[in-house]
N, C-alpha and C positions, 0 to 999 in steps of 0.2 A: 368272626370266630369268638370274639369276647362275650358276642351275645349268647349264642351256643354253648359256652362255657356256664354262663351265668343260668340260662333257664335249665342245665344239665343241674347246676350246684342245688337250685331253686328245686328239681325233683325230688335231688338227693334228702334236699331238709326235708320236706313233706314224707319221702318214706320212713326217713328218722324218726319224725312225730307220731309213726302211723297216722295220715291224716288228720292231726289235732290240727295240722294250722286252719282249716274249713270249720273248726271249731262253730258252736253258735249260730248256725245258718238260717238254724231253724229255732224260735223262741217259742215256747209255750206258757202262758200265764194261766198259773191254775187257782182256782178260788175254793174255798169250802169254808162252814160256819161255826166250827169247834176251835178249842184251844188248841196250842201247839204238844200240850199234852195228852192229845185224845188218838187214837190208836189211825184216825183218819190221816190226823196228821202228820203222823212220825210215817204213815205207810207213802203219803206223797211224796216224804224227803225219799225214802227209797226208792222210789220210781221216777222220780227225778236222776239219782244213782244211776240206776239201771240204765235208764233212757239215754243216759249218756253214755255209759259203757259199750253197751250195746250199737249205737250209732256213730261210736268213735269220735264222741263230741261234738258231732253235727247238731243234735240235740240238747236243747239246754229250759230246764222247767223250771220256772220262777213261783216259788208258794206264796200265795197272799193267805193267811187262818183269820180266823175269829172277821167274818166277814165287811174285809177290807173291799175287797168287790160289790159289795151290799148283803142284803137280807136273800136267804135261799132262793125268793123267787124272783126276785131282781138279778139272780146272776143265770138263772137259767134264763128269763128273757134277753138278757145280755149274748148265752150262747147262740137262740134264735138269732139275732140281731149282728151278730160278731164280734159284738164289744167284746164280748168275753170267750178267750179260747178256750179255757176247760173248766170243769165243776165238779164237786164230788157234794153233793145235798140230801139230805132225806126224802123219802116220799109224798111227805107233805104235800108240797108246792106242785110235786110233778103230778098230780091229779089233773090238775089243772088244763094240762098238758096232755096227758095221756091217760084216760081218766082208766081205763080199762086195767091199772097198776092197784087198784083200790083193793083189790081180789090177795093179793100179798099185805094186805094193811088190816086184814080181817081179824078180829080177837082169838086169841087161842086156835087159828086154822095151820100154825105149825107144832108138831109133838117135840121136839130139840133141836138142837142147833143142827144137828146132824142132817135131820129132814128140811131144815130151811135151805143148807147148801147143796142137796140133793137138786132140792126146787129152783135153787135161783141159777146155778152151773148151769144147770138141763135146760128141756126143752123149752117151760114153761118163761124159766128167765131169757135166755135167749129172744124169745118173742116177744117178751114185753118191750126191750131195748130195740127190737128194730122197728117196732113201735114206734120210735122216739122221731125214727127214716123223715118221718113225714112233716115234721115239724121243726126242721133241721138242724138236727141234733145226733148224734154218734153216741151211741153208747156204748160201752166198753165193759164194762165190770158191777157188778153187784161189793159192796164193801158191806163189812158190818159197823152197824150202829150202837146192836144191842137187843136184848131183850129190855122190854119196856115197864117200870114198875110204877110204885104210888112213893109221892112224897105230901103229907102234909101235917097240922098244925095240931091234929088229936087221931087220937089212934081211928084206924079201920081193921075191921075183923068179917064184916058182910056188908052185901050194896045196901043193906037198911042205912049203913054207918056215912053213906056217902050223899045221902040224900039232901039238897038241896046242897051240898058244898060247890062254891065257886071253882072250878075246874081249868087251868088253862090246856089248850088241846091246840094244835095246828091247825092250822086250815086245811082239816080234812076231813071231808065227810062221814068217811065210813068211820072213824074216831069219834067223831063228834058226835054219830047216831049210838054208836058203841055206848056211851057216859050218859047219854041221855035214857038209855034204856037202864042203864043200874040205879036213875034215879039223880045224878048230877044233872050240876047246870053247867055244863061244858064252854068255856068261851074262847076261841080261836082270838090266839095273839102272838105277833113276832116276838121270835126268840128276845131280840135286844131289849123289849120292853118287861120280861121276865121278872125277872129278881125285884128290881126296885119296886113291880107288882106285890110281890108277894111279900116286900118290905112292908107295906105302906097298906095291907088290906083291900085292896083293890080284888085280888083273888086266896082262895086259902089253900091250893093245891095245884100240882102240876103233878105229869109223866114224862118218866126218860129212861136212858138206861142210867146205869150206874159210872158207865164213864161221865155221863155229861153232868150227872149229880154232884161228882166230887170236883170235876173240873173247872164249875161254876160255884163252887162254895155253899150251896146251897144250904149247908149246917146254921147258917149264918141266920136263917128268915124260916126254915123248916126243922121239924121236932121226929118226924118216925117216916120211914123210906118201910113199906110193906109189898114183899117182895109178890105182886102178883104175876110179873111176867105176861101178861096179860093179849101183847102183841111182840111179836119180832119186827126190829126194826133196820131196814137195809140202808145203806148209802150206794146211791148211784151215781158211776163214773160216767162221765159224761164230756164230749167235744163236742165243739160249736162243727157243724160240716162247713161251714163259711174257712174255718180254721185248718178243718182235716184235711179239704180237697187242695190246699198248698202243699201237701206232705208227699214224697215219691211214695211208689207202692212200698219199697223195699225198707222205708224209715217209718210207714203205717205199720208195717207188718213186725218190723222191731218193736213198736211201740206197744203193740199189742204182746208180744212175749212179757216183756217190761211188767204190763197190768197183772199177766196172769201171775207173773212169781209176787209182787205187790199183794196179789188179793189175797194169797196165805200166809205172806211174812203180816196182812192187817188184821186177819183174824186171830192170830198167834198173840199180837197186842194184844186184842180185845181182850182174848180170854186171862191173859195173863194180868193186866191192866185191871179186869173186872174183880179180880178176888182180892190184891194187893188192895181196892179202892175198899170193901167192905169195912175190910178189918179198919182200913183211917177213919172211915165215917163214925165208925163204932168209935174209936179214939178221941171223934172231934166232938162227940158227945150225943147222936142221932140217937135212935133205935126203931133197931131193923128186927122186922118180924115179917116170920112166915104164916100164911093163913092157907086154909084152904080153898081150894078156885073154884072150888065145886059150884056154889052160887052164883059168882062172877060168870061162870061158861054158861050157866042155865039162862042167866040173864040176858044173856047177849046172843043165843045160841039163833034166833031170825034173822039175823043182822043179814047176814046170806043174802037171804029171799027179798029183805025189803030194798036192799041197797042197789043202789042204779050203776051200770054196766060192769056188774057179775059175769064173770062168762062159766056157764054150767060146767063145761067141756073142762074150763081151765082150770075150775073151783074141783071138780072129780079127780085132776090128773095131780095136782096138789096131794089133797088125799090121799089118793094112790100112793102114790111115794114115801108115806109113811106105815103105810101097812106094813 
């Protein structure tokens, strides 16, 4: 009877908690390569939130920022691998991986933010990420990164102005080919070796957006941020499948609600994060100028044709969506 009693009381607590005592059942450790001030970031904490609301605390997301997990492509082999249950990285690294993601990496092939999220919601992003299926990796969400501009040590105003300057670029091709077509000398290098690079003359310019600009101090080692926007640049969410396939359907399927309010409370940052960073930079001492793109898009405008696994199909419905 006493026992009866006890597993009755033992019900009772647990409907009290709404099931918080199962609390935790399920851990997820998420990695990404920005500061705790960058729009990536502050959107994990929220989807950490969520994920636990949502799952009644079954759920619990541990953020690692500023790549404690490692450099972006160290943690997507991690997710292959299962070291690492989740990631949220730029596209850089995931060429690598699914190279056919370069086609979104392409200079000036989105018109505004507007048409990026058209592209990356829809069909075209959808398919990239299940892309990822096969390489066992889960992807979940396109995030933003940014529109991507110019930082460096003397003014630019046309590609003449860029000519021979040391570039750093990610290891990414279709970037790399991009800068070598305006006439830079592009050099693909991890984020972490950045700055002290551009301390120390190693390189005289980088691209990013403007959250990662101010995030990273970069006022410190760079003289004018010249807005050319040049590329949009996405973050993608991503599970290790080694990680997902422990999860019941019913805690996937949470999960995934989770992302999608996540992935507008991250753009909301961005854009709000992006205009607040201006005005500081301008404050910390920068100068920011606008130029024309006109020669930049002229410059780069083959990049298409010559770059390897373009998909025509994918590159047109792209397009499309901003007409």
């Amino acid at each position: 009877m006493k026992g009866a009693i006890s597993m009755l009381s033992g019900l009772a607590l647990l409907a009290a908690l709404g099931g918080q005592a199962l609390a935790a059942d399920y851990v997820i450790k998420a990695g990404h390569g920005t500061q705790t001030t960058h729009p990536t970031h502050l959107a994990l904490v929220k989807f950490a939130e969520l994920a636990e609301q949502k799952t009644g605390g079954a759920v619990k997301v541990e953020i690692y920022p500023d790549r404690q997990l490692g450099e972006e492509r160290e943690m997507v082999e991690g997710l292959q691998l299962g070291s690492v249950d989740m990631a949220v990285v730029s596209t850089g690294p995931l060429l690598a991986f699914v190279p056919q993601i370069g086609v979104i990496d392409l200079p000036f092939v989105f018109k505004d933010s507007a048409h990026a999220y058209k592209v990356l919601d829809g069909e075209v992003g959808r398919s990239l990420l299940e892309k990822m299926e096969a390489k066992g990796i889960v992807g979940l969400a396109w995030w933003e990164n940014g529109w991507r501009h110019l930082t460096t040590k003397k003014p630019v105003a046309q590609p003449a102005d860029m000519k021979g300057m040391k570039l750093r670029t990610m290891q990414n091709p279709v970037h790399i080919a991009a800068f070598k077509e305006i006439g830079a000398s592009p050099i693909p290098m991890a984020w972490g070796e950045v700055f002290t690079s551009l301390g120390q003359g190693v390189i005289d310019a980088q691209e990013n957006p403007i959250t990662i600009i101010y995030s990273n101090s970069l006022w410190e080692v760079q003289k004018y941020v010249t807005l050319t926007g040049h590329v949009y640049g996405p973050h993608a969410v991503m599970v290790s499948e080694a990680k997902w396939s422990t999860l019941p359907a019913d805690v996937q399927a949470k999960l995934r609600e989770a992302v999608t309010e996540a992935t507008a409370y991250q753009r909301e940052q961005s854009h709000r994060l992006e205009a607040e960073q201006l005005v500081k930079l301008r404050e910390k001492g920068m100068v920011i100028e606008t130029v024309d793109t006109t020669p930049f898009r002229t410059a780069t405008a083959g990049i298409a044709e010559t770059s390897k696994n373009i998909d025509p199909a994918m590159l047109a419905a792209i397009r499309s969506a901003g007409e």
